[in-house]
Kinemage of the C-alpha trace (Angstrom):
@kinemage 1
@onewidth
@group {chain A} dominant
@subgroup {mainchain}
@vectorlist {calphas} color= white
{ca unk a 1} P 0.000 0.000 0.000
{ca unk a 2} L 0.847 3.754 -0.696
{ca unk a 3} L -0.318 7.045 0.913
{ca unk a 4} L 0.382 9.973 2.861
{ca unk a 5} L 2.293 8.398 5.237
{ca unk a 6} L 4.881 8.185 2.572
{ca unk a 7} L 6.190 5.080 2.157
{ca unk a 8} L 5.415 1.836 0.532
{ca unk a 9} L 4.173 -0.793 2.855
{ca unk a 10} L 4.488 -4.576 1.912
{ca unk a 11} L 1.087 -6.653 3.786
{ca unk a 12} L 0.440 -10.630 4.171
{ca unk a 13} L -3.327 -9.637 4.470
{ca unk a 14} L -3.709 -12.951 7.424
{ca unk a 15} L -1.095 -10.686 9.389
{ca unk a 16} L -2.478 -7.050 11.214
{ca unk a 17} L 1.239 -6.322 10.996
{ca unk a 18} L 3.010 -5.242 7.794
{ca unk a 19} L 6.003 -7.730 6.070
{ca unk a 20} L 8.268 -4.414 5.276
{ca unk a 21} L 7.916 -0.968 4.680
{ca unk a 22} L 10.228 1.362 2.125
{ca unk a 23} L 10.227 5.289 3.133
{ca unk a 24} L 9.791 7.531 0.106
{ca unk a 25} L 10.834 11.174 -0.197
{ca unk a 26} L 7.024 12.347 -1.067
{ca unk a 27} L 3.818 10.965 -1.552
{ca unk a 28} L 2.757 8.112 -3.612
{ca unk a 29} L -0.580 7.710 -5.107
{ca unk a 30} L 0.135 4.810 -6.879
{ca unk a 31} L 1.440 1.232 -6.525
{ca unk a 32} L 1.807 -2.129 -8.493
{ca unk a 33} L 3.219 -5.499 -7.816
{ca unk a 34} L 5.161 -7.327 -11.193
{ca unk a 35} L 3.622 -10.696 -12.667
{ca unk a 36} L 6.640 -12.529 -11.537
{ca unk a 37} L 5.923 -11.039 -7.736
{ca unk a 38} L 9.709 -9.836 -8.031
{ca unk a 39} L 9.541 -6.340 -8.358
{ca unk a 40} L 7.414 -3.353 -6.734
{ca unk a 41} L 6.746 -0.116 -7.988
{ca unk a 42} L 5.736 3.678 -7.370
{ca unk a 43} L 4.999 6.809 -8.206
{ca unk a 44} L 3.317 9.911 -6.987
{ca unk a 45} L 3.405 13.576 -6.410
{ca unk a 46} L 7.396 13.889 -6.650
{ca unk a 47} L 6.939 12.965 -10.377
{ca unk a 48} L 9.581 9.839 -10.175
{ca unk a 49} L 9.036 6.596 -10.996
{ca unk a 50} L 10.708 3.778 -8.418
{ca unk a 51} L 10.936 -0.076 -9.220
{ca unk a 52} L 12.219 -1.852 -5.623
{ca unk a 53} L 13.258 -5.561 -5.378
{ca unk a 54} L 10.558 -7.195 -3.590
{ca unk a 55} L 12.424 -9.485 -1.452
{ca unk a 56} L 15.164 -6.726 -0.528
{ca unk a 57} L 13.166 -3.488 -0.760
{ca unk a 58} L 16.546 -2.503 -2.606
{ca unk a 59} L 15.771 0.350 -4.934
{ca unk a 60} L 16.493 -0.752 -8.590
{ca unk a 61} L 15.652 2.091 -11.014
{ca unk a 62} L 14.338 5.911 -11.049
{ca unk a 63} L 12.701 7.237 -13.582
{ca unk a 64} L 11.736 11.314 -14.331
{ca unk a 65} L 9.848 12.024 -16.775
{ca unk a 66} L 6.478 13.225 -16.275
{ca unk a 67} L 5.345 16.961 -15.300
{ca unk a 68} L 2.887 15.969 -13.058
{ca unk a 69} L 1.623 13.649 -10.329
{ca unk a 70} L 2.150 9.840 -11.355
{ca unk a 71} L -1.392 8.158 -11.573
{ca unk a 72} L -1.366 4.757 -12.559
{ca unk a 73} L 1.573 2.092 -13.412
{ca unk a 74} L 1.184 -1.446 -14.982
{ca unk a 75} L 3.962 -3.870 -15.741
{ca unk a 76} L 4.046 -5.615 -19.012
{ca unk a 77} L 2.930 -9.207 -19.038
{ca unk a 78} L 6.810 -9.826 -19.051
{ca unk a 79} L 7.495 -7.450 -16.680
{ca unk a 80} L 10.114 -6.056 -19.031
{ca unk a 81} L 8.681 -3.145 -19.410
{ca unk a 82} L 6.350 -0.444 -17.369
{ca unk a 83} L 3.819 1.933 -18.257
{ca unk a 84} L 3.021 4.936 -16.251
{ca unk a 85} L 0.561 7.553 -16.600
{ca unk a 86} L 0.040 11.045 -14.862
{ca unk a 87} L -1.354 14.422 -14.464
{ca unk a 88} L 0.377 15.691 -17.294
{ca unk a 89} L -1.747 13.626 -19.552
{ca unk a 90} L 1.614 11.909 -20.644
{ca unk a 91} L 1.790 7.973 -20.616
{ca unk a 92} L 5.890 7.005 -20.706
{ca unk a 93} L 6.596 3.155 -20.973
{ca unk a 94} L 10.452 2.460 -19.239
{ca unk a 95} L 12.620 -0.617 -19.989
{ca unk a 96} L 13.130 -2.801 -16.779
{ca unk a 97} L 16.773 -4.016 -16.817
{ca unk a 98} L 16.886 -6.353 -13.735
């Protein structure tokens, strides 16, 4: 999960408590999980795109791009590729090389 608080948190939904937790600089509004369950990633008000390791919350990649708040992110059915959309009205796709 994602939100004010800023940071992502990781959740086995039979557990009250979280797994992990990653602190972000700024908000995110957005959040998605990779088909492979390997990768997590985020984006929000800051405008940057972050793809974490999922086992090691180890941050992998940072992409800028967009103008305005990050929306919505999807990984391709590979996961080799992401697609994020934001306020700006822009949709970017970024290469995963992990």
């Amino acid at each position: 999960s994602v939100g004010q608080e800023r940071r992502v948190t990781m959740w086995d939904l039979r557990d009250p408590e979280p797994i992990s937790a990653v602190n972000l600089p700024d908000e995110a509004m957005t959040v998605t999980l990779s088909h492979s369950g390997r990768f997590i990633a985020c984006g929000g008000r800051d405008q940057v795109v972050r793809v974490f390791d999922f086992d090691t919350n180890r941050l992998l990649m940072e992409g800028a791009g967009h103008s305005g708040c990050i929306t919505c992110l999807r990984f391709s059915p590979d996961d080799r590729q992401m697609v994020s959309t934001g306020d700006d009205g822009c949709i970017f796709v970024w290469n995963i090389y992990a």
